[in-house]
N, C-alpha and C positions, 0 to 999 in steps of 0.2 A: 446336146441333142435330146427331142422328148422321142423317147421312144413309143409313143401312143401315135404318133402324129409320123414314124419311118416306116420302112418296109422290113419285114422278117421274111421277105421269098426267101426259100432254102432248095436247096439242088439235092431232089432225093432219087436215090437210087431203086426202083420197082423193080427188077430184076436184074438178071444179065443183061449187058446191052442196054437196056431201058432206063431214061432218067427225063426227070421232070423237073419242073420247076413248080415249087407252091408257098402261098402266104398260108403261115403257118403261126399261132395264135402266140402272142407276147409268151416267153417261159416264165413264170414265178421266181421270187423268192424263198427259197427254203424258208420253213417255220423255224429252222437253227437259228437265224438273223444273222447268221456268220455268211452268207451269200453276197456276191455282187452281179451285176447284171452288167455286161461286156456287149456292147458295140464292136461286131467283128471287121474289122479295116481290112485286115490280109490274112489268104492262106495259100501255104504251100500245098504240093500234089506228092505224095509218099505213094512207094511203091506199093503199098497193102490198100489206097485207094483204087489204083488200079486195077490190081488185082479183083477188088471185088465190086468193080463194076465188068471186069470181063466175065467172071467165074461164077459170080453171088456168094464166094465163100472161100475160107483158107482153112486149113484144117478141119478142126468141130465147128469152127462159128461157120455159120452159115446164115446168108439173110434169109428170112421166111416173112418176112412183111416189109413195107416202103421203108427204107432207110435213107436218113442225111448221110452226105460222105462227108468226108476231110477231118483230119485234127490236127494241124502244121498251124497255130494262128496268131495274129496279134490281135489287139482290140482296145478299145478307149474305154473305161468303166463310164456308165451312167447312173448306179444308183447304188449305194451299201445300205447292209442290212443295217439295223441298230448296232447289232454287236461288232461289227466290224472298227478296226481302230486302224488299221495297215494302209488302208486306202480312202478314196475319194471320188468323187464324180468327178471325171475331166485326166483321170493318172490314165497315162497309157502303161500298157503290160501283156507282159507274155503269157500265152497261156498255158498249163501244163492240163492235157487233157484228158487223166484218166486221175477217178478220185476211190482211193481204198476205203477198208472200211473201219481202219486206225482199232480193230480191236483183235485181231485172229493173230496167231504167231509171229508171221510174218511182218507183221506193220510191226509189231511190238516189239521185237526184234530188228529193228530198223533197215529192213525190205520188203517197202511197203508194196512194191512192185510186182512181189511174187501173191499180193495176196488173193485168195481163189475167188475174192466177191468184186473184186476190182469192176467202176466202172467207167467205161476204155469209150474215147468218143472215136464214131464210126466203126465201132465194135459190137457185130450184131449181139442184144438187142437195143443197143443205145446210139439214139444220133449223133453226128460229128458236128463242124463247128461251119459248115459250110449253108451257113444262116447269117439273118439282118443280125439276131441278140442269141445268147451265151451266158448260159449263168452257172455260175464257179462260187465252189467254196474261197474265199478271200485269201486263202492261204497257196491255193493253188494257182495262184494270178500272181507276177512276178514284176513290179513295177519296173519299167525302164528308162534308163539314164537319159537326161537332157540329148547326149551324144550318140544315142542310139534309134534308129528310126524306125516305124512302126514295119517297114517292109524287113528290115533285116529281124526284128522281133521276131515276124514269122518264121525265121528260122532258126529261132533258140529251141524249138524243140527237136529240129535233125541235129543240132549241136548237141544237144543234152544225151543222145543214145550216142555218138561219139565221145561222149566223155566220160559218160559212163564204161563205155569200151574197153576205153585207154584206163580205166582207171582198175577194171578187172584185169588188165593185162601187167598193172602197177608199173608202169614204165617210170623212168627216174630218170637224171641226167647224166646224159653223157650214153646211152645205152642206142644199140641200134634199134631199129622196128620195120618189120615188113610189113606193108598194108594190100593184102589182095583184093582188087576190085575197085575202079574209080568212079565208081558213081559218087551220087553226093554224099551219103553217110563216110565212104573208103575215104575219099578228098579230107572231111572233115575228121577222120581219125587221124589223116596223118600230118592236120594241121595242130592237133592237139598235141598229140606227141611231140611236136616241136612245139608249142606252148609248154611241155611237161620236162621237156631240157634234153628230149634225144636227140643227138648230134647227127646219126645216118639214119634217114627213113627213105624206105623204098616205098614208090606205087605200080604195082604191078594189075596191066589187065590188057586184053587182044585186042583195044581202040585206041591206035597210035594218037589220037584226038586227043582223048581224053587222061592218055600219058603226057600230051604237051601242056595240058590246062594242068596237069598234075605238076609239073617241072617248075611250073610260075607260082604254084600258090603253096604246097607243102613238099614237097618231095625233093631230098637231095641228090637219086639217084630214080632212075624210072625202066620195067623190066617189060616186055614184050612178051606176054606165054606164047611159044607154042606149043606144034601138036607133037609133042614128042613125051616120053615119059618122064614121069614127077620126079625122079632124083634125075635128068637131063635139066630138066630147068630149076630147081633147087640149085645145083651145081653152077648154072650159070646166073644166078641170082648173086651166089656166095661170092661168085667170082667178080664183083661187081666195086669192093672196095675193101681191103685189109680189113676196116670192123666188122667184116662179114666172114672172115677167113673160115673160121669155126660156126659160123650160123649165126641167127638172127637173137637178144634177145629176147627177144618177143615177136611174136607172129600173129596176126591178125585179118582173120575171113571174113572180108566183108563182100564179098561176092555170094556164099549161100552154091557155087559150082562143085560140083565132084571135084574135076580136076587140082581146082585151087586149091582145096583143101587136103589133098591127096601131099601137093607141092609144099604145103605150107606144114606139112609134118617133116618134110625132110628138110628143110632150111633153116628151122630154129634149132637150137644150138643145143648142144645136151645142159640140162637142167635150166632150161627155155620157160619160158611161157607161151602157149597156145591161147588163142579166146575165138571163140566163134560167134562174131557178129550176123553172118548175115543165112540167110533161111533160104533153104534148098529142098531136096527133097526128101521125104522123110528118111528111109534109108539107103546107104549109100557105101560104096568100099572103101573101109578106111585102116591105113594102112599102121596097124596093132601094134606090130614088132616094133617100129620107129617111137613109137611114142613109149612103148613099155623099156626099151633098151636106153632110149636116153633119159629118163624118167624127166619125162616134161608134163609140168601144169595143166594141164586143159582144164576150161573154164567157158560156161556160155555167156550169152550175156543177153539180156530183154527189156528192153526199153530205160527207162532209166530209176534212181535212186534216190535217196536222203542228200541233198546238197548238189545234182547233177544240174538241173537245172540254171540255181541259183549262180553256180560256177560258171557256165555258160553264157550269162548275163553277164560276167564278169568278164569273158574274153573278151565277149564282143565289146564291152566297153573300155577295155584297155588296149586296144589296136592288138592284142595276141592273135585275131581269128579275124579274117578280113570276110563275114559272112557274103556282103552284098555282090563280092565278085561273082558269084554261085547265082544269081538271078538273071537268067538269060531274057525273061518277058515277064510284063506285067499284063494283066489282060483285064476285062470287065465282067462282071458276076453274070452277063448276059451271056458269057463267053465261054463259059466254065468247058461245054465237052468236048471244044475245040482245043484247049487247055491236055486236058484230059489225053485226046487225042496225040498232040504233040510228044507229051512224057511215054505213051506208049511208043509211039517210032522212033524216040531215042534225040530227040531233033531238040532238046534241051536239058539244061543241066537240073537249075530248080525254074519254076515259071509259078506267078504266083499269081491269085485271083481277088479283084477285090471285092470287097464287102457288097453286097446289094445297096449301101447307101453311101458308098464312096464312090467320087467323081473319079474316073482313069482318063 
């Protein structure tokens, strides 16, 4: 593809509510020469897209000028810097969409993820990838296997904060794990964990739907919250199979709910592991004595790490992680807040949007 000769419309977010669509001027190559320039094919819709095209903002970040949304992508490179030696024009690849600044503690320290200069696509003030072109440091582009397709690409990076997850929560084999909340990230922790050798993983959340989609694709056992108190349904969690008798090894919130998190302190097991995957609201009652009396692990977790990624390339291409079941629709980049739309009302699991110069 010449990219001089395609389109780079991008679907920018103006406000709350408000989104546009605009051609939007070729991106450069970085003067590092370590850059490639990415032909976007597919992207996924993550719940912080959402969010801030409802809100214009999550926490401190906040939009205050037109933003691109999305960073869930795959894409075909078209052009490498000179220094580039990893890649090629024509390699398709994942992309991992936030680039640190490989010099402050935290990168140096090999969590590059925490670091404070990080920059995060669709993270105001940087665009996301919901564009014709994408241009990435070459290292941050993830070539993928003959056997792997560019749609399921798009979701190695909801695989990558799942694996990161599971990997904060160091699950091992043979161990149980409880996964709160079945959306796509919950779904994909609890397929990882059975990629990671846990023999009982529970998926627990209050859409019988989305506990049956659970039952087929990770979950050996599947829980139904109700509305009753956190150690009632902890108790009836426990009671769900002898590996659980004494609780969960590991417990994992990917729901971001009071409640669940409330439940997921009394079901792991004394000297457990807790992780808290998913973002709720900022504070919340959490229930102290449970965690102080069985002295369990808690641990958060943010996006992803040193080797998360690359591992997730790895599932998807060794049948560990059946991504593609997770794509309920493909749509057309003309299509996007209709897209958009649907992941608000719950009416899909992942739905993915193609590139402005992919045929759907």
């Amino acid at each position: 593809m010449d990219p001089t000769k395609a389109s780079n419309l991008s679907f920018v977010l103006n406000k709350p509510l408000s989104v546009s669509f605009e051609d939007r001027p070729l991106p450069p190559l970085s003067p590092s020469d370590n850059d490639v320039l990415v032909a976007v094919n597919y992207t996924g819709i993550c719940g912080s897209d959402v969010h801030y095209w409802q809100h214009g903002a999550i926490g401190h970040f906040v939009v205050k000028d037109p933003m691109v949304l999305g960073h869930e992508s795959s894409g075909t490179v078209v052009r490498a810097g000179p220094g580039v030696t990893t890649l090629r024009p024509g390699d398709r690849v994942a992309l991992e969409p936030g680039y640190p600044c490989r010099r402050c503690a935290p990168c140096l320290g090999g969590r590059y993820n925490l670091c404070p200069d990080m920059r995060f696509a669709a993270t105001p003030p940087y665009d996301g990838t919901l564009t014709g072109f994408w241009t990435a440091p070459a290292d941050f582009c993830y070539k993928l296997p003959d056997n792997v397709s560019l749609r399921e690409g798009a979701l190695v990076e909801p695989l990558a904060v799942a694996v990161h997850i599971v990997r904060q929560a160091s699950v091992a084999p043979g161990q149980s794990v409880v996964v709160m909340g079945a959306g796509p990230v919950g779904l994909l922790c609890g397929a990882v964990a059975r990629a990671f050798g846990a023999t009982t993983v529970v998926s627990v959340d209050i859409v019988e739907s989305k506990l049956r989609f659970a039952a087929s694709f990770c979950a050996t056992h599947t829980y139904a919250s109700r509305r009753v108190a956190a150690e009632d349904n902890a108790a009836s969690i426990r009671a769900l199979s002898p590996a659980l008798a004494g609780g969960a090894d590991a417990v994992i919130d990917a729901s971001g709910a009071e409640p669940s998190i409330q439940t997921s302190l009394h079901v792991v097991r004394t000297g457990g592991t807790y992780v808290q995957g998913g973002m709720g609201r900022d504070n919340i009652t959490f229930p102290i004595m449970a965690l102080c009396i069985k002295e369990v692990t808690a641990k958060g977790s943010f996006r992803y790490g040193s080797g998360d990624y690359r591992l997730a390339v790895e599932l998807v291409a060794g049948g560990k992680v059946d991504v593609g079941r997770l794509i309920s629709d493909v749509v057309a980049f003309k299509d996007a807040e209709t897209a958009f739309e649907k992941v608000k009302q719950g009416e899909v699991i992942k739905i993915l949007i193609g590139g402005p110069n992919e045929k759907i």
